[in-house]
LOLUM-547892 format. One record per residue: residue in one letter; x, z negated, y negated of N, C-alpha, C in turn. Coordinates in steps of 0.001 Angstrom, whole numbers, plus 500000, padded with zeros to 6 digits. Layout:
// residues N
AXZYXZYXZY...
END
This chain:
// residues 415
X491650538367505679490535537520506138491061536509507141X490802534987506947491216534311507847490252534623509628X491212534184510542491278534662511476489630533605512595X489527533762513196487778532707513419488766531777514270X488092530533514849488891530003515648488736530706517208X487457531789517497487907532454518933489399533537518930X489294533884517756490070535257517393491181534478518143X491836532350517286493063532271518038493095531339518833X492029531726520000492332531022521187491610529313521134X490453529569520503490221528110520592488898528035520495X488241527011521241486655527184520800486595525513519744X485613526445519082484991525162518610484409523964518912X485458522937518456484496521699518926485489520882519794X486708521933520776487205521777521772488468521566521369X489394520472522157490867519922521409491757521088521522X492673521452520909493626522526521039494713521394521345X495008520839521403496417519520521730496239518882522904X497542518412523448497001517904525195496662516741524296X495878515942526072495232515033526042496107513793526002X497394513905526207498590512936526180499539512813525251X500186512056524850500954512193523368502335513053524043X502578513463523237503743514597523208505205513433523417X506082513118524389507207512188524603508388512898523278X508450513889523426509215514320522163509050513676520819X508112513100520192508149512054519793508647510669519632X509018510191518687509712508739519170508971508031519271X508553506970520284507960506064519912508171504736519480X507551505070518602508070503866517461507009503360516705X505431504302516816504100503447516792503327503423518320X502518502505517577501096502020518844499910502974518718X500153504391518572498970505030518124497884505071519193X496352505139518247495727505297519439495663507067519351X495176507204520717495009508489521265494096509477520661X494419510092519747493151510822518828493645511597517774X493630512964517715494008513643517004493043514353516003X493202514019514390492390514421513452492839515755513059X491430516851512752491762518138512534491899518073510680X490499517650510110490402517662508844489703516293508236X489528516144506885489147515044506590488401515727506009X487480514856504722486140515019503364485891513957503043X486175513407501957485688511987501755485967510992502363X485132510272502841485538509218503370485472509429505236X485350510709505321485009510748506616486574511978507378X486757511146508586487662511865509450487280513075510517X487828513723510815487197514624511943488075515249513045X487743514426514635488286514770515199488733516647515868X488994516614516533489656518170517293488224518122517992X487649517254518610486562517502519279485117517465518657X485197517350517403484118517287516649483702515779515878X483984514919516589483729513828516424484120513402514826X482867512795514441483763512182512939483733510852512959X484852510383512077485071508690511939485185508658510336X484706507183510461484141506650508774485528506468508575X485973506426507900487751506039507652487865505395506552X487473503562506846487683502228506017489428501784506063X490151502999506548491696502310506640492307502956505289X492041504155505473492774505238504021493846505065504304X494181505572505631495805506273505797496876504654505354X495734503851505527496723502052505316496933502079503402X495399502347502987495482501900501474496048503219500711X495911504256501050497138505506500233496283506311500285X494787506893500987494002508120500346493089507572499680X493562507122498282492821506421497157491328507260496767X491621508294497137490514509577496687489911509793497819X490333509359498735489587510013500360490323511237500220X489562511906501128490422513281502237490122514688501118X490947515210500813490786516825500326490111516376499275X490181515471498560489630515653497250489841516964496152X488958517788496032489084518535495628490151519050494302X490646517999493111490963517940491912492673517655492827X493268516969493091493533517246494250494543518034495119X493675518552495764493812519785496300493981520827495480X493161521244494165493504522118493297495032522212492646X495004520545492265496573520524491782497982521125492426X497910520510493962499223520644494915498832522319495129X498050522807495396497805524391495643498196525079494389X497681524891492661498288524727491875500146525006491871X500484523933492438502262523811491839503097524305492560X502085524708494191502734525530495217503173526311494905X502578527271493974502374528638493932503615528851493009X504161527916492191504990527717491220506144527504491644X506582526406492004507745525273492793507787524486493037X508478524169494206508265522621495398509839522108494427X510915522361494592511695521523494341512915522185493898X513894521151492767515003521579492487516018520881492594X515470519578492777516659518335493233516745517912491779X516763516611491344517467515415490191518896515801489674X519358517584489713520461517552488737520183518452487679X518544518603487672517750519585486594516687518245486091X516250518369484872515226517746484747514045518469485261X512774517689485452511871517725486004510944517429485188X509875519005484516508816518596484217507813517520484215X507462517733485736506133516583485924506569515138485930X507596515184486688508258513283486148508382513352485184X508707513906483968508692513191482296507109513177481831X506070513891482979504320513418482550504030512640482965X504486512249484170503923511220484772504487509706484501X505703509812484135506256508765483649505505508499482650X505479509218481361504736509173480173503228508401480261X502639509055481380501348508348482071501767506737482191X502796506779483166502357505241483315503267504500482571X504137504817481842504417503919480648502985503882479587X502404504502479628501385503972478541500197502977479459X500167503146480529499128502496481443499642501499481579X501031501039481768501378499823481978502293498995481299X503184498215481529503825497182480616505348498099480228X505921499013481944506899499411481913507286500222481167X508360500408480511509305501207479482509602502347480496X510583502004481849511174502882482029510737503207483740X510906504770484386510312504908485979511322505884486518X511577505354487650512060505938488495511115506169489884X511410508133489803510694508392490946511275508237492778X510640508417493692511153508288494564510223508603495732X510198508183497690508846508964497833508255508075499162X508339506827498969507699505550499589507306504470499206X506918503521499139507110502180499091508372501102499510X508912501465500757510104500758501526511075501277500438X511455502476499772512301502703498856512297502375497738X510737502327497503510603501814495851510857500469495776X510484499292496922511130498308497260512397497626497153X513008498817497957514344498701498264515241499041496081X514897499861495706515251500309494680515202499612493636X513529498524493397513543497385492494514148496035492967X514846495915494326516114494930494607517026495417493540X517352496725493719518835496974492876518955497308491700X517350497361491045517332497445489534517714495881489094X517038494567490023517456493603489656518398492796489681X519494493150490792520806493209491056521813493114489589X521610495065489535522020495390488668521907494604487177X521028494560486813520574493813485907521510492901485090X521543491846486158522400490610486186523343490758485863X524302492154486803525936492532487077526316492734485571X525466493853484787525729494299483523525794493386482721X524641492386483035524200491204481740525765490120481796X526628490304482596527705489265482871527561488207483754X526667488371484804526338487598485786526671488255487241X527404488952487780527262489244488911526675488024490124X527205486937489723527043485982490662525168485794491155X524538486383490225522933486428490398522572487160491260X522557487675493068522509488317493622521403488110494853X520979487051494435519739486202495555518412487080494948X517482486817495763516793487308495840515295486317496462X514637485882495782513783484695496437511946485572496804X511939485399498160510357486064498469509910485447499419X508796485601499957508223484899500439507141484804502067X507266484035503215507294484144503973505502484964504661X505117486293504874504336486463505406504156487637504735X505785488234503761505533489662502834505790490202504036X505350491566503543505759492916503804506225493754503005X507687494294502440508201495170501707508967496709502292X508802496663503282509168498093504142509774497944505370X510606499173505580511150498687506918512606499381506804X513149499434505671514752499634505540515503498255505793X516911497737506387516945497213506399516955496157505136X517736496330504128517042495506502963515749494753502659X514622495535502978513244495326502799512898494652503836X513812494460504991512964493735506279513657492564506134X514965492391505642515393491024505336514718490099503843X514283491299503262513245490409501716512050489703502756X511304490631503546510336489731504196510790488649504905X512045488631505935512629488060506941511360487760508047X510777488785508256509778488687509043510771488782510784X510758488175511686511300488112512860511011489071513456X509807489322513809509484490139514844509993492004514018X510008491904513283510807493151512801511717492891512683X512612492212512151514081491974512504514773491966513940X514139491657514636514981491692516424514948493190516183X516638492865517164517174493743517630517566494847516560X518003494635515351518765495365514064519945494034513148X520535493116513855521454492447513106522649493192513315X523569492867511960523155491413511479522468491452510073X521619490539509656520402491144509029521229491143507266X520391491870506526521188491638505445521102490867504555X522067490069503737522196489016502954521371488785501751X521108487509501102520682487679499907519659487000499297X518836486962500594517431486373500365517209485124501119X516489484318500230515799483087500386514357483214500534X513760482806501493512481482619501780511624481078501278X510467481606500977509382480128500807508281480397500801X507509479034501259506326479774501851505188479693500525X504346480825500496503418481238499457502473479792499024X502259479500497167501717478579497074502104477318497030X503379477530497568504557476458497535505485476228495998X504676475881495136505544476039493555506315475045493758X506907473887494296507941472864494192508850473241494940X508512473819495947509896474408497107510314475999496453X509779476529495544510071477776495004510810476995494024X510785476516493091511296476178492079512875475400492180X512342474631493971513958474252494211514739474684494324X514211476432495388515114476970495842515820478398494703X515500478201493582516055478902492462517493478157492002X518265479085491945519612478814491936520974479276491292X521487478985490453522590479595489524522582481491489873X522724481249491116523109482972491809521324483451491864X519958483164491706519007483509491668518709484895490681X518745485843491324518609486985490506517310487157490170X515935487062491159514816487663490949513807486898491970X512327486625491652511606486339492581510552487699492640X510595487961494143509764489092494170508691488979494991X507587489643495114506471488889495821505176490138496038X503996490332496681503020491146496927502188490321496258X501212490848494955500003489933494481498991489545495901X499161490401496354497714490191497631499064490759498795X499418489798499921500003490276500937499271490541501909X499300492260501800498549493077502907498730493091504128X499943493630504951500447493696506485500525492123506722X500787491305505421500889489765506315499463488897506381X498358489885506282497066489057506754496094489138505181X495853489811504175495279490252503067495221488591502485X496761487957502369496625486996501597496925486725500135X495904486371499277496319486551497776496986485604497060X497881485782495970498433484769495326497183484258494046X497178483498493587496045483177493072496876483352491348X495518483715490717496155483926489431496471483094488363X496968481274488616496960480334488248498688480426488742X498779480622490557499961480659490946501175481900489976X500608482931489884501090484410489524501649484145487878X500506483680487055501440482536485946502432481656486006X502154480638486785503574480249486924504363480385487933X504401481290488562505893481852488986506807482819487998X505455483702486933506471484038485805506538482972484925X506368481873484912507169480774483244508034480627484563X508180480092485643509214479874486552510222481119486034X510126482219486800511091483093486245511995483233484472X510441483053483579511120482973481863512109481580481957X511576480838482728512710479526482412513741479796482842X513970479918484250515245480376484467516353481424484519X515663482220483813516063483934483307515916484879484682X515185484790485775515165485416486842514054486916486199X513851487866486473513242488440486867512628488435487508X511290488715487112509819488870488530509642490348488727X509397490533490495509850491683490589508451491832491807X507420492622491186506338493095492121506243494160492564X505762493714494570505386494780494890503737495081495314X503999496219494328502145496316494056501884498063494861X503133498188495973502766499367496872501407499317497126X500824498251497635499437498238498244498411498121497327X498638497280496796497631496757495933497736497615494041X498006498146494330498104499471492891497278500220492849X497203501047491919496441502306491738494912502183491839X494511500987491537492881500641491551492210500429492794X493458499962493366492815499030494863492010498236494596X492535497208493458491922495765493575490635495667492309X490665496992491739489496496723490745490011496678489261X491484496678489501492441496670488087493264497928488329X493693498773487832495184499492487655496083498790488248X496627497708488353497257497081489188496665495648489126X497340494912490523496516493785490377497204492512489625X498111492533489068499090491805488272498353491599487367X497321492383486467496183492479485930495364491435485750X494965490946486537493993489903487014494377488654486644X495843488322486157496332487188486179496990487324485038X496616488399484363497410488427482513498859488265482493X499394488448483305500800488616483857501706490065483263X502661490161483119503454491299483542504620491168484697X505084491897484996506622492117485735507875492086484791X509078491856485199509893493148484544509995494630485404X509906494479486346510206495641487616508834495213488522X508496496939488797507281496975489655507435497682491156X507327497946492092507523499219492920505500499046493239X505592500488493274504501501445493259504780502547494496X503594503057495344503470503959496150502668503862496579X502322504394498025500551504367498393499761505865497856X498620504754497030498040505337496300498077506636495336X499800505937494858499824506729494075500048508272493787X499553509179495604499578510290495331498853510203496071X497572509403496819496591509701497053496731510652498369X497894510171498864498143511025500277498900512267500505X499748512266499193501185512962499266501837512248498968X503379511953499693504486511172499275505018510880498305X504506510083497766505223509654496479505568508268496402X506886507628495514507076506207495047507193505902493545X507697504686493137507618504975492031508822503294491523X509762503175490706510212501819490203509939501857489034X508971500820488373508672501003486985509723499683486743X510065499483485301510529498734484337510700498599483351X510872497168482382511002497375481085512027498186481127X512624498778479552513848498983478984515203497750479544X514654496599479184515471495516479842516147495388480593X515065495449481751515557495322483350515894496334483708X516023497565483283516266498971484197518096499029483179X518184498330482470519559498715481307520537499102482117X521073498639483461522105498661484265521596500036484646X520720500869484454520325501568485767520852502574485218X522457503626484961523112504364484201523568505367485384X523795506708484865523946508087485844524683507263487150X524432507648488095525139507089489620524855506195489943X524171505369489357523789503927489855522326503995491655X521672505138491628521025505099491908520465506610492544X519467507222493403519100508240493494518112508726494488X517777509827494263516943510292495827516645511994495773X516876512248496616517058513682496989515195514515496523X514678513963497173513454514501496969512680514197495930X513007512689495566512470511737494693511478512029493239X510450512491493110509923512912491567509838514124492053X509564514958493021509467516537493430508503517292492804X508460518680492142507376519209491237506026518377492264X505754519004493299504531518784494087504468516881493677X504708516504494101504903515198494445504243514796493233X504963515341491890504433514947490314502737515562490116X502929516836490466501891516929490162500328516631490743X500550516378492106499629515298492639499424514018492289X500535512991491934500562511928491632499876511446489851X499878512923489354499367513041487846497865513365487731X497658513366488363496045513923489152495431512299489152X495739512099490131495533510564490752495586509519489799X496752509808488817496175508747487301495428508899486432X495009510702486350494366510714485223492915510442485486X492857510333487155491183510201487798490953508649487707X492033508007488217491806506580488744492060505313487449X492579505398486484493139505110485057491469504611484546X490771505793484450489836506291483546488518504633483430X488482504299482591487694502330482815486213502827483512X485635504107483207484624504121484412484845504211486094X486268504544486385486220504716487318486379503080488105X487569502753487551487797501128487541486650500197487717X485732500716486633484563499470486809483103499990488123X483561501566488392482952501569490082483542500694490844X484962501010491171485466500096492197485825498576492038X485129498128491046485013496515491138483372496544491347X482518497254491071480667497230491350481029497720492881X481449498165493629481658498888495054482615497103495485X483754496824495297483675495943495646483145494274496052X482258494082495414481012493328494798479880494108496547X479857495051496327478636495023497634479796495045498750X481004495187498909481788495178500166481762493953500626X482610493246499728482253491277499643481459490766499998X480031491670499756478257490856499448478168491479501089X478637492424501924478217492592503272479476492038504927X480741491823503946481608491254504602481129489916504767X480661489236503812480452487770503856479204487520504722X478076488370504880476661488815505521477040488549506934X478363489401507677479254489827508837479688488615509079X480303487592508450480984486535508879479833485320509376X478674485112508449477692484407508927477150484905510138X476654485921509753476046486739511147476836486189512809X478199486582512564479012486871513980480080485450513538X479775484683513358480595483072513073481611483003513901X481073483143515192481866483386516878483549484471516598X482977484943516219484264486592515641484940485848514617X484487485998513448484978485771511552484760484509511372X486553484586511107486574482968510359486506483254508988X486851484387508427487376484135506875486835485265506269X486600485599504870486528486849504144487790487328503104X488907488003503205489788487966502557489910489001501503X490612488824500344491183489930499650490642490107498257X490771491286497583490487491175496172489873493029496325X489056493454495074488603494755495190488364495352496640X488993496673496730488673497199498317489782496631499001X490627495902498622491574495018499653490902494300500411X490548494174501585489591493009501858489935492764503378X489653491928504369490064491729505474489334490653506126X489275490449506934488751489499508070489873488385508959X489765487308508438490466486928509425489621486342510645X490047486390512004489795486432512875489863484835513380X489067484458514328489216483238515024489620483406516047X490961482385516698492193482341517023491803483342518634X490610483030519135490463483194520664490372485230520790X490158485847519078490226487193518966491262487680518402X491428488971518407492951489798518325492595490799517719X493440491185516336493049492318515352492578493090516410X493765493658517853493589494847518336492088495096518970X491886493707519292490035493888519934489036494896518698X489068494063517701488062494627517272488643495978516268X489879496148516067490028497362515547489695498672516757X490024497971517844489521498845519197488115499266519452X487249498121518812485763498514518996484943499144518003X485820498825516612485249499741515637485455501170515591X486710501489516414487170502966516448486134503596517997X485693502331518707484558503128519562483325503544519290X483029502380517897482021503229517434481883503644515896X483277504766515753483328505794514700483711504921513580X484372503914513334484894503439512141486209503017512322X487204503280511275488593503330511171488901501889510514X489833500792510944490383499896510416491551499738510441X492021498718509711493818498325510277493853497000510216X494600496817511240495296495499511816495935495019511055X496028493843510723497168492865510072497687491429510683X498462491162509799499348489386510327497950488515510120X498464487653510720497485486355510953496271486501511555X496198487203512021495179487223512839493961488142512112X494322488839511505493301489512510218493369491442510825X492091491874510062491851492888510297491177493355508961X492153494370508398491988495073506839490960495833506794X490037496098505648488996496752505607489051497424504002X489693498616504443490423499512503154489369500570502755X488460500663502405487675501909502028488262502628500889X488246503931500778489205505217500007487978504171498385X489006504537496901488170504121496217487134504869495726X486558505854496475485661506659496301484059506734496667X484568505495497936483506504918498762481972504907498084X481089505176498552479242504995497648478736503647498679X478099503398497692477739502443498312476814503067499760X476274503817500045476041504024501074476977504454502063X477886504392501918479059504536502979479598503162503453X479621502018502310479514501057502722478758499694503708X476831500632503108476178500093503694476552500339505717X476826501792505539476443502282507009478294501893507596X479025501439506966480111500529507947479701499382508226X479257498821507272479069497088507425478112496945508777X476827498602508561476320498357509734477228498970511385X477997499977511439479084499794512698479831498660512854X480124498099511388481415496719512156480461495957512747X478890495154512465478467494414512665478355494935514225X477982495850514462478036496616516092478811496368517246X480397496666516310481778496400516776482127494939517079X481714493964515972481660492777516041481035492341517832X480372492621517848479044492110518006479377492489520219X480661493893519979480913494321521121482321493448521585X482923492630520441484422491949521032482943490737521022X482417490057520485482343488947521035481626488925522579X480762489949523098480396490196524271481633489947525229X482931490822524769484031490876525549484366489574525810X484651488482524480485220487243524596484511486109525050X483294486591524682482153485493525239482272484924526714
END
């Protein structure tokens, strides 16, 4: 019989963790001060009782919300079985899950792995490779674009060449050419004999929920077919029925050759993913590549869960009708509080606020978490508004009514 919480020393309701962050820790985030016991849906729950609406989803990755039951059944499921044997055995659930999303998507071939920054990092060197085999080594550039976010290995922080993550880790690493988004004449210049790949976020999330438009997303691939480059997306964020599609590449009748995938796609167990044609993955031969944990029974069999729920075209066509009233009360918010919201950003539950210049993500992500709603901060002055894709519309209604609250408490501040 499990044990009550007096039996071990704790009352209900009451924090069992100090009130100060533990220094043993590195610090290396800005967390705020608040420790969650359990989740349900779309809702968080503090040590002290307190619950928060949670419009962030763990930054776009509890696609299902908290403890989804199907789920939870699975990983409890494979526990009981086996966690891991390491990539010198084959692996059941990666040859299902692969199987899954080769039929869901364009890609032939997947490699597992158990982030985004890796799956990132990994479709650089599928496209590398590529080239080397095809008789091109000299193709080793790499063209992306100024305001991504692709991780934080060093590789991935030089694809963004974002500055303020780069200080203080040179010397940074080689390879990449930057241009700024929307820019098709300065992209097209800066393609170049040694141009291996243009890689890019359909909707760039951490750099302010800015989208490439699906006019642009066409021709940057005839850009790529003309000059034999590879297009190489990262749809970490925007995957797994964020945006109202299976992926949002979708939207623009597009394919990739190479995708990186994560987030979502275990719905809040670690997982990554490098999809590709047959084509582009050809170089990718025993040793080329690897990861210790990478495709782990657990890992698969959560992540197989999560496609066979989120795949399904009813579920898809909720979260484009759910996005449709997010839009229809974000845009409500921006008229309302003009003073606050300059902008309405994003695609499906991607969505964001950009802010007018005299406010600061941190204000109002500060005031929505005072009164019980979870957001995340982004570039440009923007503040993400991620609801799990599980969201009802009445969960929506009753954020739109806290942000308007929250709103309503930074412009008091700034006023």
């Amino acid at each position: 019989m499990a044990s009550s919480p007096a039996a071990l020393g704790k009352t209900p309701g009451r924090s069992s963790v100090s009130t100060e962050p533990s220094a043993a820790v590195m610090g290396t985030y800005g967390r705020q001060n608040i420790v969650f016991a359990r989740g349900e849906g779309c809702w968080l729950f503090a040590e002290n009782g307190d619950r928060y609406l949670d419009f962030g989803s763990g930054v776009a990755v509890n696609a299902l919300g908290h403890a989804h039951p199907a789920l939870v059944a699975a990983l409890k499921a494979q526990a009981d079985k086996l966690w891991h044997t390491s990539n010198l055995y084959r692996v059941e659930g990666q040859e299902t899950v692969a199987e899954k999303l080769t039929r869901l998507t364009f890609a032939e071939r997947v490699f597992f792995c158990n982030s985004g920054a890796e799956a990132c990092e990994g479709a650089i060197k599928v496209a590398r490779r590529y080239h080397y085999v095809s008789g091109h080594p000299e193709r080793q550039r790499i063209i992306t674009f100024r305001g991504a976010f692709h991780g934080r290995t060093l590789a991935t922080l030089a694809a963004a060449g974002n500055e303020k993550y780069l200080e203080g880790f040179a010397p940074e690493a080689g390879g990449f050419d930057h241009v700024d988004a929307g820019d098709l004449a300065a992209l097209e210049a800066a393609i170049s004999p040694e141009t291996a790949a243009i890689m890019l976020e359909p909707i760039q999330g951490e750099g302010g929920v800015r989208a490439f438009s699906p006019e642009d997303l066409r021709a940057i691939r005839d850009l790529c077919d003309k000059h034999g480059s590879l297009l190489v997306l990262d749809e970490v964020q925007t995957g797994v029925g964020r945006t109202g599609k299976l992926f949002a590449h979708e939207w623009a009748d597009i394919t990739p050759d190479v995708m990186a995938v994560a987030k979502g796609l275990g719905g809040g167990f670690p997982v990554g993913a490098i999809l590709a044609t047959a084509e582009a993955a050809k170089g990718m031969t025993p040793g080329t590549h690897g990861s210790t944990f990478g495709g782990n029974p657990l890992a698969m069999a959560v992540a197989a869960t999560v496609l066979d729920i989120v795949s399904e075209p009813e579920f898809l066509e909720g979260v484009r009708t759910k996005a449709l009233h997010l839009k229809q009360g974000l845009s409500g918010l921006k008229d309302q509080h003009a003073d606050v919201v300059e902008e309405v950003r994003g695609a499906g539950l991607l969505t964001g606020l950009k802010l007018k210049a005299h406010v600061s993500p941190q204000q109002l992500v500060a005031a929505a978490m005072d009164e019980k709603l979870l957001l995340v901060g982004a570039g440009d002055n923007c503040v993400r508004v991620l609801p799990p894709l599980i969201a009802s519309d009445k969960d929506i209604a009753e954020a739109m009514q806290i942000l308007s609250r929250a709103l309503s408490r930074v412009a008091r501040e700034v006023g």
